[in-house]
C-alpha positions in Angstrom: 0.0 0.0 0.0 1.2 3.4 -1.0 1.9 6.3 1.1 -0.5 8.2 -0.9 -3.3 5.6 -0.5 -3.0 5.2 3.1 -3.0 9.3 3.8 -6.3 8.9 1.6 -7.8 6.2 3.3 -6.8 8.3 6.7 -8.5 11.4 5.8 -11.7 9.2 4.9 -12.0 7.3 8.5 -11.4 11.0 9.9 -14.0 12.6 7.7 -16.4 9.7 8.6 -15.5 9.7 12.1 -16.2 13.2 12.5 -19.8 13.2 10.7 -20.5 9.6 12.5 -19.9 12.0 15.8 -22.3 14.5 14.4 -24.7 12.2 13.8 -24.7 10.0 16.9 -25.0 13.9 18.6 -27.5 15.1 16.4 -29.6 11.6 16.7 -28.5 11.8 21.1 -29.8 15.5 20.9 -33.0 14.1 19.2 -32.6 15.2 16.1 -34.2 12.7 12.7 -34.9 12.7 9.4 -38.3 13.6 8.3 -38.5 10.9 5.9 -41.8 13.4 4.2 -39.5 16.1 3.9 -36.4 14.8 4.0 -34.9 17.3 6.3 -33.2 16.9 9.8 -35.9 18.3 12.4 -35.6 17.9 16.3 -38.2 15.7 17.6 -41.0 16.3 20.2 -42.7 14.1 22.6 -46.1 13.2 24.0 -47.2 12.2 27.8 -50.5 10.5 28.4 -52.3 10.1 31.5 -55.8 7.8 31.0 -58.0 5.8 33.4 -57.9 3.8 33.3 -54.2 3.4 33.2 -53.2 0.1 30.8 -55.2 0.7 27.3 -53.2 0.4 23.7 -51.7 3.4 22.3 -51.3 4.3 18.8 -50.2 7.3 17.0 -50.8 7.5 13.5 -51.5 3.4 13.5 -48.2 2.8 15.2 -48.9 1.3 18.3 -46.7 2.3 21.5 -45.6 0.6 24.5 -47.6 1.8 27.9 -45.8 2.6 30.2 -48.1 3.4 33.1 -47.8 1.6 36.6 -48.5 1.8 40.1 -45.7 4.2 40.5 -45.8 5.8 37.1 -48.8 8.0 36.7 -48.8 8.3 32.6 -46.9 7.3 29.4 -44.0 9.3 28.1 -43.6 9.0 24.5 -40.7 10.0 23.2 -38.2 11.3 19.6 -41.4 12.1 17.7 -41.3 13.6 14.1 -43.2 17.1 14.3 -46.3 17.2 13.1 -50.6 16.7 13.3 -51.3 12.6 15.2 -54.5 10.8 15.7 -53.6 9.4 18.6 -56.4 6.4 19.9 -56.5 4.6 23.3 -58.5 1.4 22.8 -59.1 -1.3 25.8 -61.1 -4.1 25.7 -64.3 -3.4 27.1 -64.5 0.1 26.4 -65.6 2.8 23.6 -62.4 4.1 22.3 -60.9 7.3 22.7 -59.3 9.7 19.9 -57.3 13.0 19.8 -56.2 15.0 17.3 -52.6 16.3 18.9 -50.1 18.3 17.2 -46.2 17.6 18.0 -43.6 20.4 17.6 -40.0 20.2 18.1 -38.6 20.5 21.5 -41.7 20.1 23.4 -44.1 17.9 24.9 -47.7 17.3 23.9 -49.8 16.5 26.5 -53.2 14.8 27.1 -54.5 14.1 30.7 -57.6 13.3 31.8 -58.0 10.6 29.0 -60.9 8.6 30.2 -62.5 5.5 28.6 -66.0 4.5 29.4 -66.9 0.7 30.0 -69.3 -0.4 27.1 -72.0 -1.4 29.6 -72.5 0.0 33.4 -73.7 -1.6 35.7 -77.5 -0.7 37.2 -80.1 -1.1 38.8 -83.9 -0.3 39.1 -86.9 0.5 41.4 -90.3 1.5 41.2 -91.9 4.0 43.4 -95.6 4.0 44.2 -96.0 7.8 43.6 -95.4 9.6 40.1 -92.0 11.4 40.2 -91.9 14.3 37.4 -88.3 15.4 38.2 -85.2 15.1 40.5 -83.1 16.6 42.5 -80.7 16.2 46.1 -79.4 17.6 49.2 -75.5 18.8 49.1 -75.3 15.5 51.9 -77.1 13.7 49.0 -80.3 12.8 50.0 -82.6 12.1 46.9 -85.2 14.1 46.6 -88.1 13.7 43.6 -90.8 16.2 42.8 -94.4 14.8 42.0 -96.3 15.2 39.1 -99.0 16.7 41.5 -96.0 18.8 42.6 -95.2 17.5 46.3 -91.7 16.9 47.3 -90.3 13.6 48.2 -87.6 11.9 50.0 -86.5 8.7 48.0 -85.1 5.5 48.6 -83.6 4.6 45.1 -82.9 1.0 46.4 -86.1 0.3 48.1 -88.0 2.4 46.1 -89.8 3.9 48.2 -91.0 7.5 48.4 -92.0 9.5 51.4 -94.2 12.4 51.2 -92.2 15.7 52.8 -95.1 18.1 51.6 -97.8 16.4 53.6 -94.9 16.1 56.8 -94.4 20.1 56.8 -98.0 21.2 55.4 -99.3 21.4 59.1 -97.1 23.4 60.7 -97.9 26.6 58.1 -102.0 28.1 57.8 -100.2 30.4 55.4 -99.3 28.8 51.7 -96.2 27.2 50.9 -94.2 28.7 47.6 -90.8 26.1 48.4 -89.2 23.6 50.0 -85.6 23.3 50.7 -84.0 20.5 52.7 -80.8 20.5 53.8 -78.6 18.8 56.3 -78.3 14.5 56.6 -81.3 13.1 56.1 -84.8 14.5 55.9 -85.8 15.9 59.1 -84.7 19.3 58.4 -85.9 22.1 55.8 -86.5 26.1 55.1 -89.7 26.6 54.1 -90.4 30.2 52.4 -94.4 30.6 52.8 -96.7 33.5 52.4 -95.7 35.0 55.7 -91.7 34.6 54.9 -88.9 31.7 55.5 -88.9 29.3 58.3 -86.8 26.4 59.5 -88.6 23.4 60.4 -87.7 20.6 62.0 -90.0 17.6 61.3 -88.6 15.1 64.1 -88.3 17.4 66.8 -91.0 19.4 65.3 -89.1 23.0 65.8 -90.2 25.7 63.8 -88.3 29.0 64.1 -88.8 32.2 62.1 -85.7 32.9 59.6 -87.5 36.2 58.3 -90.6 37.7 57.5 -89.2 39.0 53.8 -91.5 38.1 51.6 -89.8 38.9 47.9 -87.3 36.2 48.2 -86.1 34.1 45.4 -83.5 31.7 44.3 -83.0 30.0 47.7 -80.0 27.8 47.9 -77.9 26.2 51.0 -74.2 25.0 50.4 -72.4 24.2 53.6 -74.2 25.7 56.9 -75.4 28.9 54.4 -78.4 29.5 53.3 -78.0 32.0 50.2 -81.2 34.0 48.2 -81.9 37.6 46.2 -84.6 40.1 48.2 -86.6 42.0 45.6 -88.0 44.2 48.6 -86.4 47.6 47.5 -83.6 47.3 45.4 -81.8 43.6 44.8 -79.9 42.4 47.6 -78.3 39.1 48.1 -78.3 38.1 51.2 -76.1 35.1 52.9 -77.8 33.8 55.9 -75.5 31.6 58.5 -77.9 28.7 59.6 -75.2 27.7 62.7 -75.0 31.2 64.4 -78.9 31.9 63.1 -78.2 35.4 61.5 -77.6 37.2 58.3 -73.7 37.2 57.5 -73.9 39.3 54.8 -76.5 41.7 53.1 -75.1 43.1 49.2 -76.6 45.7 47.6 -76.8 44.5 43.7 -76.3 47.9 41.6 -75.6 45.6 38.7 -78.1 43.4 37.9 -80.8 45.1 38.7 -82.9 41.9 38.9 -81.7 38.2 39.3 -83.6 35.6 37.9 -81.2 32.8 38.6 -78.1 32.4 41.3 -75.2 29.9 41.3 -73.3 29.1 44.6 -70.1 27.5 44.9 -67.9 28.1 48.2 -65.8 30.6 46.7 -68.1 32.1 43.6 -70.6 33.7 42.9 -72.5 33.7 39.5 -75.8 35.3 38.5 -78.2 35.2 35.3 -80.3 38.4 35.4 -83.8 38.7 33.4 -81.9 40.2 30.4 -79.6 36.9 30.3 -76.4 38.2 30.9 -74.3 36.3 33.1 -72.2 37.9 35.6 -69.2 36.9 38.3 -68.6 37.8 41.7 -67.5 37.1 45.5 -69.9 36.2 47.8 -70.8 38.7 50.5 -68.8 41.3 47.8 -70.4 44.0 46.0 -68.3 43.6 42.9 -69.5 41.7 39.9 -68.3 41.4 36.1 -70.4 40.6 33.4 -68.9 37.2 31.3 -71.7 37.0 28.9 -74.7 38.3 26.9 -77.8 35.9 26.4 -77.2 32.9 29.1 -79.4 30.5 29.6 -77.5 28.2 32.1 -74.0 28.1 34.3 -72.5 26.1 36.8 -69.3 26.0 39.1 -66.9 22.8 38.3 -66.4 20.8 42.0 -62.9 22.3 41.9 -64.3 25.5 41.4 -61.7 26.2 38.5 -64.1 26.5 35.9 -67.3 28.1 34.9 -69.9 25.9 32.2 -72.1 28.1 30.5 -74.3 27.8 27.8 -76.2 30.5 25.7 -80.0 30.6 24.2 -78.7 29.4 21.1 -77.1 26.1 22.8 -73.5 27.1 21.9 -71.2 26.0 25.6 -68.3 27.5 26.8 -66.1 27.1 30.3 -64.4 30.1 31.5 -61.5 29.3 33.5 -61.2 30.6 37.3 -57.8 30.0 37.8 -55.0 28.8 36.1 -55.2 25.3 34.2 -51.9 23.7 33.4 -53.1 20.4 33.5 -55.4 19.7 31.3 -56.4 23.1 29.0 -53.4 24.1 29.2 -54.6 28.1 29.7 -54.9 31.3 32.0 -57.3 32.5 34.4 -59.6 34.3 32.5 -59.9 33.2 29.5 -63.2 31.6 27.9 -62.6 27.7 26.1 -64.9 27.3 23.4 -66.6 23.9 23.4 -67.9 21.3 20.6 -70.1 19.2 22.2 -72.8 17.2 20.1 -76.2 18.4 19.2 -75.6 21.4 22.0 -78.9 23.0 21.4 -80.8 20.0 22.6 -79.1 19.3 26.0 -82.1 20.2 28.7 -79.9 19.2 31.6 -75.9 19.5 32.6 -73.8 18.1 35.5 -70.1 17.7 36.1 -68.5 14.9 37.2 -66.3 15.2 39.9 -63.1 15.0 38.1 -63.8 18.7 37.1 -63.3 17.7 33.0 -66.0 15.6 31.8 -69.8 16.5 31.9 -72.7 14.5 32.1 -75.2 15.9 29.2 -79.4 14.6 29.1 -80.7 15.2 25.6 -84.2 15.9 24.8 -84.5 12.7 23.3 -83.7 10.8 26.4 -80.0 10.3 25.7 -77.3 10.2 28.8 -74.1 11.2 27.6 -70.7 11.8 29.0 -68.4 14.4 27.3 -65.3 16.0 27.7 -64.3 19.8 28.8 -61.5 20.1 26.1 -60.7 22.5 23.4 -58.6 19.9 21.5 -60.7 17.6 18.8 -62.3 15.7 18.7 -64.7 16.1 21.7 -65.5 12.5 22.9 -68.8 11.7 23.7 -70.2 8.5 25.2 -73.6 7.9 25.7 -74.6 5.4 28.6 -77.9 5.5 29.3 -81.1 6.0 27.0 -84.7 6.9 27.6 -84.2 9.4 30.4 -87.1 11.6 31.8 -85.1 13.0 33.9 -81.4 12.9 35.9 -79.3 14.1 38.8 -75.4 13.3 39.2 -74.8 12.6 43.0 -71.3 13.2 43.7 -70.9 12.2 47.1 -72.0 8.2 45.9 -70.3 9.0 42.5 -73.8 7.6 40.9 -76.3 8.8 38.3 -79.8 9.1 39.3 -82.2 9.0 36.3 -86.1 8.9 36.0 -87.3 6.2 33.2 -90.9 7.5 33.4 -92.9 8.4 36.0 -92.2 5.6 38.5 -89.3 4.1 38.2 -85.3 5.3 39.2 -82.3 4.3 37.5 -79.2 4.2 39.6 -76.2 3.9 38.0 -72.7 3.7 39.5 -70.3 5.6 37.7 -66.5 4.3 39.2 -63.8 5.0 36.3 
């Protein structure tokens, strides 16, 4: 071998060790080939967190390993080319789930709060010997049922039976009854805003005291030991009434709205729908209030109380974030979400689940569905239950309450 051949053969194990070290740095530093484009890009990543926990990945058809355990909460994904995925969880058992998520270089795409509902659910039925035309519960979760001839009733949704709470607190009044509110374990206890004005009432003890003689109340509600309503006796006031100490904690002038035809209570928020169907936001016991929204026609407080659901005359939804939402939405306090959920002008009734990112939706045709709170497409919906009158989410059993027809209660457990 010549010198000359040798220097040359030198030079060409130097020039390919030097771009094998480039390479092995570029491929280290996560750097590939495009093989659409043909050009060297730096890869991203994706982390998913599902329940439950073990279902197949795929991205694009290419199925991924999961790596989700006891000690590992999710499945980082990792060296993926940049660009627009289908990703789809699929378990055995379950409806499927799909995202549309879109990878860029450097960064991590992330989707949490994946959840996969069971084909079937498990539930149960019973048949109550009065005519229920709607439902509702106690924040303790008593089930309570309104009668078609408009009495309210305590309800057993295992025994089915129904016991009448009208006819138990109709003799302690001469003057007429306008509500019933119950409140507390059980069904013993319960303001009752008559003719005269409010009263507490205690059916087993048989205690009635005087809360006040105001009679231009509306929108009663109770969360925790408050009692909260709006007094159309001069001006609008809302008025927080603490049912331990038996006194009014706050009275609040409302400048703005002038009148209230709805109120929604969580422990920290305070959300009202005046009669011109604008929405607006405040602090309890606080005078100040912001206006979110022009023609509302329903809100409520996520359990978290991050989030605000809303929904206009027109059906279109929307969640307004209360806070910061790095875990999921991935957006600031403040800002309003957009939201694609199916058929939205025909949902007559809402309630989240407790997880604070899915919803339970009733249809007027009788369909149950559960959706997603998510601004990335597409928006999952399941439905799990059909022909349904009627339905209340009970948080504290984590079950679905639903009225078949006029007699009978569905309950249905809903552990993910």
């Amino acid at each position: 071998m010549t010198l000359r051949l040798r220097r040359k053969l030198f030079a060409f194990f130097v020039a390919l060790f030097l771009v094998g070290g480039v390479c092995i740095t570029l491929y280290s530093q996560g750097y590939r080939i495009d093989t659409s484009s043909w050009e060297i890009t730096k890869t991203g990543a994706v982390y998913i967190e599902s329940r439950p926990k073990d279902p197949r990945i795929t991205l694009n058809a290419k199925e991924y390993k999961n790596k989700s355990s006891l000690l590992r909460s999710g499945t980082l994904i990792t060296n993926i080319i940049p660009k627009r995925y289908r990703l789809v969880l699929s378990k055995e058992g379950y409806y499927g789930y799909e995202k549309n998520i879109e990878v860029t270089s450097a960064s991590v795409a992330r989707v949490l709060h994946a959840t996969l509902v069971p084909l079937s659910l498990a539930s149960s039925t019973a048949t109550t010997s009065e005519k229920i035309s709607s439902l509702t519960s106690t924040q303790e979760g008593t089930l309570i049922g309104y009668s078609t001839k408009g009495s309210l009733l305590a309800l057993d949704s295992i025994a089915g039976t129904a016991t009448n709470i009208s006819t138990r607190i109709s003799p302690f009044f001469k003057s007429k009854i306008k509500n019933i509110v119950p409140y507390g374990q059980g069904n013993d206890t319960f303001l009752v805003y008559t003719t005269s004005g409010l009263y507490r009432v205690n059916t087993k003890s048989k205690e009635i005291t005087q809360i006040t003689t105001d009679k231009s109340i509306s929108s009663i509600q109770i969360r925790r030991n408050n009692a909260y309503w709006i007094s159309h006796a001069t001006s609008s006031v809302f008025v927080i009434y603490d049912l331990t100490l038996n006194n009014i904690a706050s009275r609040t002038i409302l400048q703005e709205p002038s009148s209230v035809r709805n109120v929604i209570i969580s422990d920290n928020w305070m959300g009202l729908i005046d009669t011109q169907d604008d929405l607006w936001l405040g602090t309890p016991g606080k005078s100040g209030l912001v206006k979110l929204a022009h023609d509302a026609a329903f809100a409520s407080f996520s359990p978290d109380e991050t989030k605000l659901f809303f929904q206009d005359n027109d059906g279109k939804a929307f969640v307004y974030l209360l806070s910061d939402d790095k875990a999921g939405l991935e957006a600031t306090k403040g800002t309003t979400i957009p939201l694609s959920l199916i058929n939205a002008g025909r949902i007559e009734k809402r309630w989240w689940y407790k997880d604070s990112y899915h919803l339970f939706l009733l249809y007027q045709d009788g369909s149950l569905v559960f959706a997603e709170i998510t601004d990335q497409e597409p928006n999952n919906h399941y439905t799990i239950a059909r022909n349904i009158n009627d339905v209340i989410y009970e948080e504290h059993a984590n079950a679905l309450y639903g009225l078949v027809n006029e007699n009978v209660i569905l309950t249905l457990p809903f552990s993910l």
